[in-house]
C-alpha atoms as a printed R data frame, in Angstrom:
    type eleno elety resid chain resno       x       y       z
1   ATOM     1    CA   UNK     A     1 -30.606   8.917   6.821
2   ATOM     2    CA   UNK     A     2 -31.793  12.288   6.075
3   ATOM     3    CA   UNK     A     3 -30.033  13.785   8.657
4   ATOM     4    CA   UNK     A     4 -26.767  12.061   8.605
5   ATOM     5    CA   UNK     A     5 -26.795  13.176   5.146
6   ATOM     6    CA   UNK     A     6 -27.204  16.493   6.241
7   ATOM     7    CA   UNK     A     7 -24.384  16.851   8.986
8   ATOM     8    CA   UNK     A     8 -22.053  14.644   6.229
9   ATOM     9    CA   UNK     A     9 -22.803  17.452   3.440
10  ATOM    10    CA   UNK     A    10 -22.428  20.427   6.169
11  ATOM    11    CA   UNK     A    11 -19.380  18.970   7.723
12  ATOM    12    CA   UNK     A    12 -17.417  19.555   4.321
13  ATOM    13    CA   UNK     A    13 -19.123  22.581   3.626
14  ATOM    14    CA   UNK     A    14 -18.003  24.309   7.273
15  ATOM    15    CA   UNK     A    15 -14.424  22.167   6.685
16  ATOM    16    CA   UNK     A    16 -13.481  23.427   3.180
17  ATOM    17    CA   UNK     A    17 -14.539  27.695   2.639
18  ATOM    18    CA   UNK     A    18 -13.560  27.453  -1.302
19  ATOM    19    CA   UNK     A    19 -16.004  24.166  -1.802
20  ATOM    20    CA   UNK     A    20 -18.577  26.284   0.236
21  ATOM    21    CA   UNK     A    21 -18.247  29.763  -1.934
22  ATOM    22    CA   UNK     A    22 -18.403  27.307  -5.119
23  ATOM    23    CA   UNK     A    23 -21.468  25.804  -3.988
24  ATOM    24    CA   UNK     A    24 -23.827  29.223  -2.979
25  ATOM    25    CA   UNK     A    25 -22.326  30.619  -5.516
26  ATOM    26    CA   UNK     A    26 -22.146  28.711  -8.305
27  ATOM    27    CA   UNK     A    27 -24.824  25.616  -7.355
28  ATOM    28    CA   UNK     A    28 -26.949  27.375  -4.963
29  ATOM    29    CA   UNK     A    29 -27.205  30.409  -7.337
30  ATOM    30    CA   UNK     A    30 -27.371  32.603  -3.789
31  ATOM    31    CA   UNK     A    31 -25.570  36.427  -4.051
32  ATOM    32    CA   UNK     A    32 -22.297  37.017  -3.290
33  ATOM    33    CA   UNK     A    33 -21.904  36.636   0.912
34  ATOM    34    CA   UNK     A    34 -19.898  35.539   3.904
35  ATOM    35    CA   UNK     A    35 -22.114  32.492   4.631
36  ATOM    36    CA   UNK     A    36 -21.973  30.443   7.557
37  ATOM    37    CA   UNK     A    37 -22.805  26.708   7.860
38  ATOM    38    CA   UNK     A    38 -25.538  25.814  10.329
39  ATOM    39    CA   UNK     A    39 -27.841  22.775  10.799
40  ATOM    40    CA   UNK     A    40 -31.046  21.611  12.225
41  ATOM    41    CA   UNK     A    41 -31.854  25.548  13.409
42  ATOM    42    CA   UNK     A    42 -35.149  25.526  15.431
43  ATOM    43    CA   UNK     A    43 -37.128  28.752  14.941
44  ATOM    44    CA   UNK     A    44 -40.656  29.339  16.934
45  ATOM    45    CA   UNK     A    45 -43.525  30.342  14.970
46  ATOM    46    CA   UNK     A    46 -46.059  32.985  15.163
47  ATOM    47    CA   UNK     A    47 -48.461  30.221  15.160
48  ATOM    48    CA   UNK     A    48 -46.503  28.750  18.648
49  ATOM    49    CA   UNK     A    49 -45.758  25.728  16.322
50  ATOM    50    CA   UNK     A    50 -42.774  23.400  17.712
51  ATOM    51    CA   UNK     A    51 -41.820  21.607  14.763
52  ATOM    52    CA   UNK     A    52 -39.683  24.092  11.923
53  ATOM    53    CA   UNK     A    53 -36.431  22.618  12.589
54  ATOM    54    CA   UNK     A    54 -34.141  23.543   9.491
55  ATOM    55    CA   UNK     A    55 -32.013  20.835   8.088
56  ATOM    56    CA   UNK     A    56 -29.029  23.350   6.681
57  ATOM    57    CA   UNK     A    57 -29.037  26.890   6.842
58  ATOM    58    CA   UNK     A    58 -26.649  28.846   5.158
59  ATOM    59    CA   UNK     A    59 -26.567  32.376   7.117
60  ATOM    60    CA   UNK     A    60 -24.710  35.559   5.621
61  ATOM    61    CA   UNK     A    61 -24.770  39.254   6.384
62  ATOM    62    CA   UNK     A    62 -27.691  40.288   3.987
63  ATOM    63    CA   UNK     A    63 -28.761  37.256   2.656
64  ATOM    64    CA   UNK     A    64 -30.729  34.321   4.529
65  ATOM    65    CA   UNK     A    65 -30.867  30.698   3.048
66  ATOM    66    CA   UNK     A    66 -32.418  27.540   3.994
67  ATOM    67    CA   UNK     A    67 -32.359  23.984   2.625
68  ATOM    68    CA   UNK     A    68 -34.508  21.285   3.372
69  ATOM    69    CA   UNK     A    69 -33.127  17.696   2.521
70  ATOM    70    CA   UNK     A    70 -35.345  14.529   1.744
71  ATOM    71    CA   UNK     A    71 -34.361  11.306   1.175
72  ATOM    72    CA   UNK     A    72 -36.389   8.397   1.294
73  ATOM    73    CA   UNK     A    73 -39.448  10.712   1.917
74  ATOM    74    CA   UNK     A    74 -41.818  13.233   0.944
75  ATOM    75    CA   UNK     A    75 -42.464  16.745   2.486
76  ATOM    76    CA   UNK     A    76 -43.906  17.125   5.131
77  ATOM    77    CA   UNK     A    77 -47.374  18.076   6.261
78  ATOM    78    CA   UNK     A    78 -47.061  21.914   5.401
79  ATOM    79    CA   UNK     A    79 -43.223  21.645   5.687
80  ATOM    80    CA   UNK     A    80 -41.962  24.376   2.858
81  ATOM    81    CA   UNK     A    81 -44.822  26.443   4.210
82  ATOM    82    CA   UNK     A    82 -43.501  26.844   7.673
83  ATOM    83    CA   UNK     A    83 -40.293  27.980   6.411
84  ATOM    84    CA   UNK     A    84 -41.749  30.399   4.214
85  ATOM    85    CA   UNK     A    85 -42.916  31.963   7.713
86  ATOM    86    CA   UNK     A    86 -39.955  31.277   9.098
87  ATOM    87    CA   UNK     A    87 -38.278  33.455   6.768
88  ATOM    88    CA   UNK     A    88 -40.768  36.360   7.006
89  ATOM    89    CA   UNK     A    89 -41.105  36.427  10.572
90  ATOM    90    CA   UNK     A    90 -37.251  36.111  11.707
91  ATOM    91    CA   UNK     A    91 -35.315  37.734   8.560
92  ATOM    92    CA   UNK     A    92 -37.644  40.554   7.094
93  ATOM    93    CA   UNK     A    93 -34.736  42.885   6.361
94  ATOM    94    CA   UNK     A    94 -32.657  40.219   4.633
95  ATOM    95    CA   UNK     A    95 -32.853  38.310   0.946
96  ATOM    96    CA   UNK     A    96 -34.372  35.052   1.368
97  ATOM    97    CA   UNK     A    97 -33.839  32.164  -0.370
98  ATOM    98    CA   UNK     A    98 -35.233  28.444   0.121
99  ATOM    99    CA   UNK     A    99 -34.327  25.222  -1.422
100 ATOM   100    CA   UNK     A   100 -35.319  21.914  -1.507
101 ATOM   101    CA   UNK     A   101 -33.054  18.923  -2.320
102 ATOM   102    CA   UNK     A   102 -34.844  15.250  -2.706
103 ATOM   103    CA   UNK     A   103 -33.751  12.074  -4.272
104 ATOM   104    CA   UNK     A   104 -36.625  11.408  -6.250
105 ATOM   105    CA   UNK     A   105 -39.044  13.804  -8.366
106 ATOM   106    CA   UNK     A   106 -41.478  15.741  -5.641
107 ATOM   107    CA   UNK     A   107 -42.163  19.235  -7.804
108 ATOM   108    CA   UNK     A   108 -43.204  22.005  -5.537
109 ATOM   109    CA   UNK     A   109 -44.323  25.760  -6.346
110 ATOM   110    CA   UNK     A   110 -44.145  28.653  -4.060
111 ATOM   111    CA   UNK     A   111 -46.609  31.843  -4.015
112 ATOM   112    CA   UNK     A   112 -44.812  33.825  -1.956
113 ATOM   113    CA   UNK     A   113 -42.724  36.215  -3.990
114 ATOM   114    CA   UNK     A   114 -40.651  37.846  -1.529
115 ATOM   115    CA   UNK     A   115 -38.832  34.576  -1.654
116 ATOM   116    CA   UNK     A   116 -36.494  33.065  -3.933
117 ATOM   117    CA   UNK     A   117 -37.164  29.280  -4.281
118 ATOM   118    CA   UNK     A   118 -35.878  26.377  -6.279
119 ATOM   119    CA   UNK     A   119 -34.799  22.450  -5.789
120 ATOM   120    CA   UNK     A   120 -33.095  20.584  -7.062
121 ATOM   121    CA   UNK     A   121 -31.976  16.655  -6.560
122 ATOM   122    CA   UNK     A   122 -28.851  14.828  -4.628
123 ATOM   123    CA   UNK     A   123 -27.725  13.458  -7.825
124 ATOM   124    CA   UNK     A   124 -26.439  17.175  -8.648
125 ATOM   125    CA   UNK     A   125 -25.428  17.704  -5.660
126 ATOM   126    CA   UNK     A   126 -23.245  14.673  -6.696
127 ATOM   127    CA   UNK     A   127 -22.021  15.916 -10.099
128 ATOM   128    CA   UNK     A   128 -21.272  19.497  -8.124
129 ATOM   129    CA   UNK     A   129 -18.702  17.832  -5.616
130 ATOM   130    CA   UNK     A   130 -17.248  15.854  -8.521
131 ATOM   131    CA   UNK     A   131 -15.023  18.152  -9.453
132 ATOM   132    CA   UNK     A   132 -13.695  18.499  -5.791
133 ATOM   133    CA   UNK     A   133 -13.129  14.349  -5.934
134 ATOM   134    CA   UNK     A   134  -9.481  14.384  -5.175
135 ATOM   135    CA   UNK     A   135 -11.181  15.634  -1.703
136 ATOM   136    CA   UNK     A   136 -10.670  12.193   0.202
137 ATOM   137    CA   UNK     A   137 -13.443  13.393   2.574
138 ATOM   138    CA   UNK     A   138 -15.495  14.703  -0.680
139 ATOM   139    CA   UNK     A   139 -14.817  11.592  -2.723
140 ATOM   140    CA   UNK     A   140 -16.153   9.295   0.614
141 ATOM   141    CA   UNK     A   141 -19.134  11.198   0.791
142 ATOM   142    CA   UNK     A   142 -19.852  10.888  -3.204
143 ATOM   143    CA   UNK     A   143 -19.125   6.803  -2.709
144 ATOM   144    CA   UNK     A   144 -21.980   7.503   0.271
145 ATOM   145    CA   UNK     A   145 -24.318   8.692  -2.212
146 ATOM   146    CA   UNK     A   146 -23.497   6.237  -5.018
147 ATOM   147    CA   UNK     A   147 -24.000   2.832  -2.392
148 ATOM   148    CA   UNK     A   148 -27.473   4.837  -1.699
149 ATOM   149    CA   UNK     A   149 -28.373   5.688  -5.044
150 ATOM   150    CA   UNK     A   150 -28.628   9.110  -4.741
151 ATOM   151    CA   UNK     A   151 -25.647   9.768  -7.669
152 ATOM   152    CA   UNK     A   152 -27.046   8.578 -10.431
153 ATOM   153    CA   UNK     A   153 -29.758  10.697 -12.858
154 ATOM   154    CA   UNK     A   154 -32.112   8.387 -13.933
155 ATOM   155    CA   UNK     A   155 -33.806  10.583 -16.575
156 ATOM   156    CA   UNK     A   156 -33.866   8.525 -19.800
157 ATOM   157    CA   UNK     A   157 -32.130  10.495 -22.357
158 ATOM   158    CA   UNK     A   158 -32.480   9.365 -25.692
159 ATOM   159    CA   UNK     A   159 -28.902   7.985 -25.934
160 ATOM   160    CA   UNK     A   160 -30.425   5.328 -23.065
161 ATOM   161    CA   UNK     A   161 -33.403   4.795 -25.773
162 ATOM   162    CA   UNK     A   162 -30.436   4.027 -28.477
163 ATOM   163    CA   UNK     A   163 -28.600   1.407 -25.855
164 ATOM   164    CA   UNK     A   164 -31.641  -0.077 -24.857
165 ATOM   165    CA   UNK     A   165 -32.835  -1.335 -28.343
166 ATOM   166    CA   UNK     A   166 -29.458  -2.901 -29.115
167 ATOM   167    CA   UNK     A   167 -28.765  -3.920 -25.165
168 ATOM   168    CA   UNK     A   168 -30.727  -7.232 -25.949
169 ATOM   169    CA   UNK     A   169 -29.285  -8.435 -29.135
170 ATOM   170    CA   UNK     A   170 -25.453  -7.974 -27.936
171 ATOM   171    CA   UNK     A   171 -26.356  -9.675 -24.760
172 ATOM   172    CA   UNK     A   172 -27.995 -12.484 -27.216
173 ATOM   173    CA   UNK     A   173 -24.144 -12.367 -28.961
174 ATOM   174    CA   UNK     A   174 -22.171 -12.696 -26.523
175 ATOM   175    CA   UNK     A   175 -24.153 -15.808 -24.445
176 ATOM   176    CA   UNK     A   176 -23.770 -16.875 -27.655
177 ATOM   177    CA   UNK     A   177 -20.228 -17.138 -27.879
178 ATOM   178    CA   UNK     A   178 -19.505 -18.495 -24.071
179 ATOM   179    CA   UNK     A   179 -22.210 -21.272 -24.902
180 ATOM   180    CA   UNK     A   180 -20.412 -22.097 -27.336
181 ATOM   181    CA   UNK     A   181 -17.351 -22.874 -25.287
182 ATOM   182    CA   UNK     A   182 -19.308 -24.213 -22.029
183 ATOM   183    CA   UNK     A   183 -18.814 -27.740 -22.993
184 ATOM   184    CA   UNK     A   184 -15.492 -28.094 -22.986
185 ATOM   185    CA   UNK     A   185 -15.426 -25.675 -19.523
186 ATOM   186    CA   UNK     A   186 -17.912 -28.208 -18.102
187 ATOM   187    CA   UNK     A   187 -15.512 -31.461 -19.161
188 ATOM   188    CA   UNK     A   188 -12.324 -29.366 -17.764
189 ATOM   189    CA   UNK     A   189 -13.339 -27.819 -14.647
190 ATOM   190    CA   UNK     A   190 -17.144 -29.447 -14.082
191 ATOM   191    CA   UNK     A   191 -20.741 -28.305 -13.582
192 ATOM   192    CA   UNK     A   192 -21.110 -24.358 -14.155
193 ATOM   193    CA   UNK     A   193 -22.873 -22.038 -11.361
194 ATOM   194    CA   UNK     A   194 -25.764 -20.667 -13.048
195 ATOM   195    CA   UNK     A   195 -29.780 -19.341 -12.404
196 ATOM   196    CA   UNK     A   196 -32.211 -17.145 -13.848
197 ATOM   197    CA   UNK     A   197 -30.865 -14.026 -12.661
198 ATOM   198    CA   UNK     A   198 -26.884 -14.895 -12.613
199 ATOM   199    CA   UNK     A   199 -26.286 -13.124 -16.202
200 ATOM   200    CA   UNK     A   200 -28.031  -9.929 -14.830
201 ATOM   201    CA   UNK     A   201 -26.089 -10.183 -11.936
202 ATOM   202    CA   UNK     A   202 -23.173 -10.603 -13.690
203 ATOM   203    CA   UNK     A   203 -23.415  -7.387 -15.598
204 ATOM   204    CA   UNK     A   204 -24.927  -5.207 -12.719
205 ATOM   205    CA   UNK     A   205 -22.377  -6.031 -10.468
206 ATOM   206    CA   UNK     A   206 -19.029  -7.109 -11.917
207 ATOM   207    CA   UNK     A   207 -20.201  -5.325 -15.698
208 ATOM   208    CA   UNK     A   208 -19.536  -8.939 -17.304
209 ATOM   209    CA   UNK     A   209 -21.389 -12.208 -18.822
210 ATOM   210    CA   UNK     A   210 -19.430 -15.165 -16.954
211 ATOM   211    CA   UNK     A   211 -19.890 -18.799 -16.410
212 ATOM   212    CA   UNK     A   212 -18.456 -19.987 -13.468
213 ATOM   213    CA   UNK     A   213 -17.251 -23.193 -10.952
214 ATOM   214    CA   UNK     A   214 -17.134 -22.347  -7.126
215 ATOM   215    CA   UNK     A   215 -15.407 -24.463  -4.712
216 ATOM   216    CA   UNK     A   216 -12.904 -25.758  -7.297
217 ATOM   217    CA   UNK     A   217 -10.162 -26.255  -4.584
218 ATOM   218    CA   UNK     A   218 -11.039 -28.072  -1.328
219 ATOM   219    CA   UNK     A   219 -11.258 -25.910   1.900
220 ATOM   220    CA   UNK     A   220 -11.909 -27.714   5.484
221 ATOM   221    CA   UNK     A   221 -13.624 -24.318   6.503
222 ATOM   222    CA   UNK     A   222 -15.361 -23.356   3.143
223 ATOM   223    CA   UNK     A   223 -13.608 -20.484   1.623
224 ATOM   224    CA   UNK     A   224 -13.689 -19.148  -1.926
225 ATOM   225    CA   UNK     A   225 -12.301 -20.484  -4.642
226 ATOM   226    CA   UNK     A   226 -13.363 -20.268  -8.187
227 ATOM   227    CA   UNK     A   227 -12.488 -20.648 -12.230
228 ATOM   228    CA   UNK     A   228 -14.115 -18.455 -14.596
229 ATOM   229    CA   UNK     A   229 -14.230 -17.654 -17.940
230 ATOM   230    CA   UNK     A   230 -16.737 -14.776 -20.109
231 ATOM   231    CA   UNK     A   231 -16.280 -11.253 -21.332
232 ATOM   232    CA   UNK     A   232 -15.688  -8.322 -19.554
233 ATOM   233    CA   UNK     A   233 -17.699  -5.154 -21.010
234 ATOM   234    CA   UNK     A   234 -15.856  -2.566 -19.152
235 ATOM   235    CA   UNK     A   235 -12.389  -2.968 -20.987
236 ATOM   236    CA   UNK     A   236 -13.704  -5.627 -23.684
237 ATOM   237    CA   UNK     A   237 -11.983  -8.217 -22.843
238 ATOM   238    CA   UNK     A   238 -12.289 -12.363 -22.865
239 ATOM   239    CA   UNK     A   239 -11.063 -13.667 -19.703
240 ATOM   240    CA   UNK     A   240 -10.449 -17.107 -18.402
241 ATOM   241    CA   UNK     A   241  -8.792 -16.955 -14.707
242 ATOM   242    CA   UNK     A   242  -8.706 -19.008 -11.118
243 ATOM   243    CA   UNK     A   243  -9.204 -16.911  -7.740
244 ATOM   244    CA   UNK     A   244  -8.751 -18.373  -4.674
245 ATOM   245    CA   UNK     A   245  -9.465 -16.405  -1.299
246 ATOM   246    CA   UNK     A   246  -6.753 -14.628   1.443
247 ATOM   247    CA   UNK     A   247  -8.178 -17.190   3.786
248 ATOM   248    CA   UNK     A   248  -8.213 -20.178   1.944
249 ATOM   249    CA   UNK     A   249  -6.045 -22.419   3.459
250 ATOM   250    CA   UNK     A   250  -4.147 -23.290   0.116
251 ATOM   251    CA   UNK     A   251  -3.827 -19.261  -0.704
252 ATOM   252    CA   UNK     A   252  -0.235 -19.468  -0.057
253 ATOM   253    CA   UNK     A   253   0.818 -22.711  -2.122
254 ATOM   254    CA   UNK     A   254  -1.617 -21.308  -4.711
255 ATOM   255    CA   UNK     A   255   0.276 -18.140  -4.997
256 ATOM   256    CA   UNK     A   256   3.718 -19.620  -5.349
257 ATOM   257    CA   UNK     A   257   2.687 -21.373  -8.515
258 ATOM   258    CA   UNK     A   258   5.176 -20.604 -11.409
259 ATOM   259    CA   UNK     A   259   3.633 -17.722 -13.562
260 ATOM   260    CA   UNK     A   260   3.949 -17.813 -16.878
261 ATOM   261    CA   UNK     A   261   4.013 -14.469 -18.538
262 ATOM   262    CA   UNK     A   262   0.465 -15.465 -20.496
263 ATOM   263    CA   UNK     A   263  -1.184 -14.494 -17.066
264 ATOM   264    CA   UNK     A   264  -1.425 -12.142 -15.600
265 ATOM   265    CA   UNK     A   265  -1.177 -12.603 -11.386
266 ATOM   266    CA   UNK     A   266  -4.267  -9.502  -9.957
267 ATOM   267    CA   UNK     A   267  -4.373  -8.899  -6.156
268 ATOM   268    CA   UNK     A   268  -7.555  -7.793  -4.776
269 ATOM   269    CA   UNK     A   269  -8.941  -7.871  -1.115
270 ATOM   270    CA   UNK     A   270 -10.140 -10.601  -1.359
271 ATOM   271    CA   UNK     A   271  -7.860 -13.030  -2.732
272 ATOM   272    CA   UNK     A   272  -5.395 -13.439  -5.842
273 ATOM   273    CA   UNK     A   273  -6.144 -14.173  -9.568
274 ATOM   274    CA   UNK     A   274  -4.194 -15.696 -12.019
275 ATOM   275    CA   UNK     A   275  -5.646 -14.630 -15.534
276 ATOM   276    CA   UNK     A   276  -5.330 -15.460 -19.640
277 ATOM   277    CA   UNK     A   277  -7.111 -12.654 -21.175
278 ATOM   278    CA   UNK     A   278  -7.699 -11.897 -25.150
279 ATOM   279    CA   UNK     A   279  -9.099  -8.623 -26.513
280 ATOM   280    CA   UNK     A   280 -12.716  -8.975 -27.853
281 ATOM   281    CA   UNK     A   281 -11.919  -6.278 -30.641
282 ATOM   282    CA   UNK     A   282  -9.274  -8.812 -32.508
283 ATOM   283    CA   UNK     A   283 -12.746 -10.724 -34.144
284 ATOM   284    CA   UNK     A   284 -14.679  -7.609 -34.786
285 ATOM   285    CA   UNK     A   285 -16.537  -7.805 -38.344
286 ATOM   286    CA   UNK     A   286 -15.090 -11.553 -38.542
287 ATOM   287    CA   UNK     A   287 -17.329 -14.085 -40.001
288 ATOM   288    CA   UNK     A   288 -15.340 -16.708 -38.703
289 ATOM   289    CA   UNK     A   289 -15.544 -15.185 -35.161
290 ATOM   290    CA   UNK     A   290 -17.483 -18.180 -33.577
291 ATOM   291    CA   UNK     A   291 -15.331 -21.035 -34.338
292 ATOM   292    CA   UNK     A   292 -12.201 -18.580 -33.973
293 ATOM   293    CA   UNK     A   293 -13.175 -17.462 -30.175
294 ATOM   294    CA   UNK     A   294 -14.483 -20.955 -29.282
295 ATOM   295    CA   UNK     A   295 -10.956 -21.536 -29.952
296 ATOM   296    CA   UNK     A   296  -9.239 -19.313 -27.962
297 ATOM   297    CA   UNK     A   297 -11.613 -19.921 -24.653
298 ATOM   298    CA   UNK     A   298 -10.945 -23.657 -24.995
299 ATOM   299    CA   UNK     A   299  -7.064 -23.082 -25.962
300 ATOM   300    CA   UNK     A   300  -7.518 -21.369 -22.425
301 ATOM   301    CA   UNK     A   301  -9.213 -23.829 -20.338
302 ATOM   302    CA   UNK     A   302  -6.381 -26.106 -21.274
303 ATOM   303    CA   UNK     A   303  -3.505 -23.504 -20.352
304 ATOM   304    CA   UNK     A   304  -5.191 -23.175 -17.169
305 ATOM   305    CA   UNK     A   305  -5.586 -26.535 -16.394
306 ATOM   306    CA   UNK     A   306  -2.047 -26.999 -17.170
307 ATOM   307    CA   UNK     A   307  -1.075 -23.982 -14.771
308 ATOM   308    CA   UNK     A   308  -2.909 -25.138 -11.769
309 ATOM   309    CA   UNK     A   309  -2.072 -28.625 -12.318
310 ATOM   310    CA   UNK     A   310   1.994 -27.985 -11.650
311 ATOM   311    CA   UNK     A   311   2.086 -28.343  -7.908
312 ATOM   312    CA   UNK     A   312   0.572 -31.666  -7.380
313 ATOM   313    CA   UNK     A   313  -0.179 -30.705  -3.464
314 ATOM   314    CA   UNK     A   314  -3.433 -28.396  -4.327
315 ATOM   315    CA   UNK     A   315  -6.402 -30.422  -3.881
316 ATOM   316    CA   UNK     A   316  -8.201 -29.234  -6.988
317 ATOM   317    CA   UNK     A   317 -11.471 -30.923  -6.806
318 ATOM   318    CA   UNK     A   318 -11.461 -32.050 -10.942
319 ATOM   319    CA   UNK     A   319  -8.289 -33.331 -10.919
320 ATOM   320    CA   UNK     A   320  -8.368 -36.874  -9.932
């Protein structure tokens, strides 16, 4: 990991000068140079020791930089020492810098002051190449460090503090409001798809509270179908809507149904949605807001059963 990570980060670097000049210069904090791009440089010792292999080194005229790159682990046994002597012994006459990039906390000092040191983590390296995101080689290597969460800073600021004591109570309101509704869901469309962990799920992955039914339209080989309904944090939304898979067997009756301008037809990979959708903001501050958003979910349980219902050769599984 740690040294794919490396070559991925010094394969842009050597690939784009004006990403590389932003980051000694402006990231790195190094002085002004022509640097070149190397990785995993081997230098021999003084000491005859075989193992100070530099992950990147970033080599100018007068000034001398290396970077060592951790991941999942720690430093190792003397590691930041060696290159210290590294330094000393094979670039006396230059400036020398060293820096240390980890994804989690590891806080290191340095006593030798003929050496410039500092470290930092890969979520800045992250926010750095942000600005270079319309980069399609830059923006897969930022999705690379997102999937391996190494782009996220996880220091709790006290805006986190402020979310956290209210995070509770709105996720109290609105399982509130789709319990209210899961009866009729339930009598429409049958038995919801829930455990435990489903609601956390729900909002780590998809950034929603949903109940849903799988398997709602008959497959010989098992693929994915399902009705829905919840609320959608990311655009605020109450949502009611029926996917059905590319390689479900019905995906190509299912898309011809007739679409009524109240939903909205979504492609994604992995299959089509038809969707009724309300916005959450019409019941702000509205004391009537339970009985009125019951309302609307089960007004659109009934639309939807109406909508799939038109082409009587889709096996749904609740209509009998």
């Amino acid at each position: 990991m740690e040294d794919y990570t490396t070559e991925a980060l010094a394969g842009l670097l050597q690939m784009f000068p004006g990403i590389t000049n932003e980051f000694c210069a402006g990231f790195l904090k190094l002085p002004e140079d022509n640097y070149e791009v190397l990785t995993q440089q081997h230098f021999v010792l003084s000491s005859d020791d075989p193992n100070c292999i530099i992950d990147l080194v970033l080599a100018g005229k007068n000034t001398i930089c290396f970077v060592e790159h951790k991941v999942e682990s720690g430093e190792g046994k003397n590691q930041l020492l060696k290159y210290t002597i590294a330094l000393n012994e094979h670039f006396a006459k230059k400036v020398k810098h060293l820096r240390y990039c980890t994804k989690y906390a590891d806080p290191k000092s340095l006593s030798d002051e003929g050496i410039v040191y500092a470290q930092f983590r890969w979520y800045e390296v992250a926010k750095f190449l942000q600005a270079f995101d319309n980069n399609p080689l830059v923006k897969s290597f930022l999705e690379f460090l997102k999937n391996n969460k190494m782009a996220q800073d996880n220091t709790i600021k006290s805006d986190n503090l402020i979310a956290m004591e209210s995070m509770r109570k709105t996720i109290e309101i609105i399982e509130f409001h789709i319990e209210n509704s899961k009866p009729e869901f339930v009598r429409k469309f049958g038995k919801v798809k829930y455990n435990k962990n489903f609601n956390w799920d729900q909002i780590r992955n998809h950034n929603r509270i949903v109940y849903s039914v799988e398997d709602v339209l008959k497959s010989k080989t098992g693929k994915l179908s399902e009705i829905l309904y919840g609320i959608k944090f990311e655009n605020l939304k109450m949502i009611t809507r029926v996917l059905v898979a590319k390689e479900h067997e019905h995906f190509t009756t299912f898309i011809d149904l007739d679409n009524s301008p109240e939903f909205k037809k979504i492609e994604y990979d992995i299959g089509t949605v038809f969707q009724l959708e309300e916005d959450l903001g019409r019941f702000l501050n509205n004391q009537n807001a339970d009985k009125e958003i019951q309302d609307w979910f089960t007004g659109s349980f009934e639309k939807l059963y109406d909508f799939i219902s038109q082409n009587k050769r889709l096996p749904w599984r609740f209509i009998k």
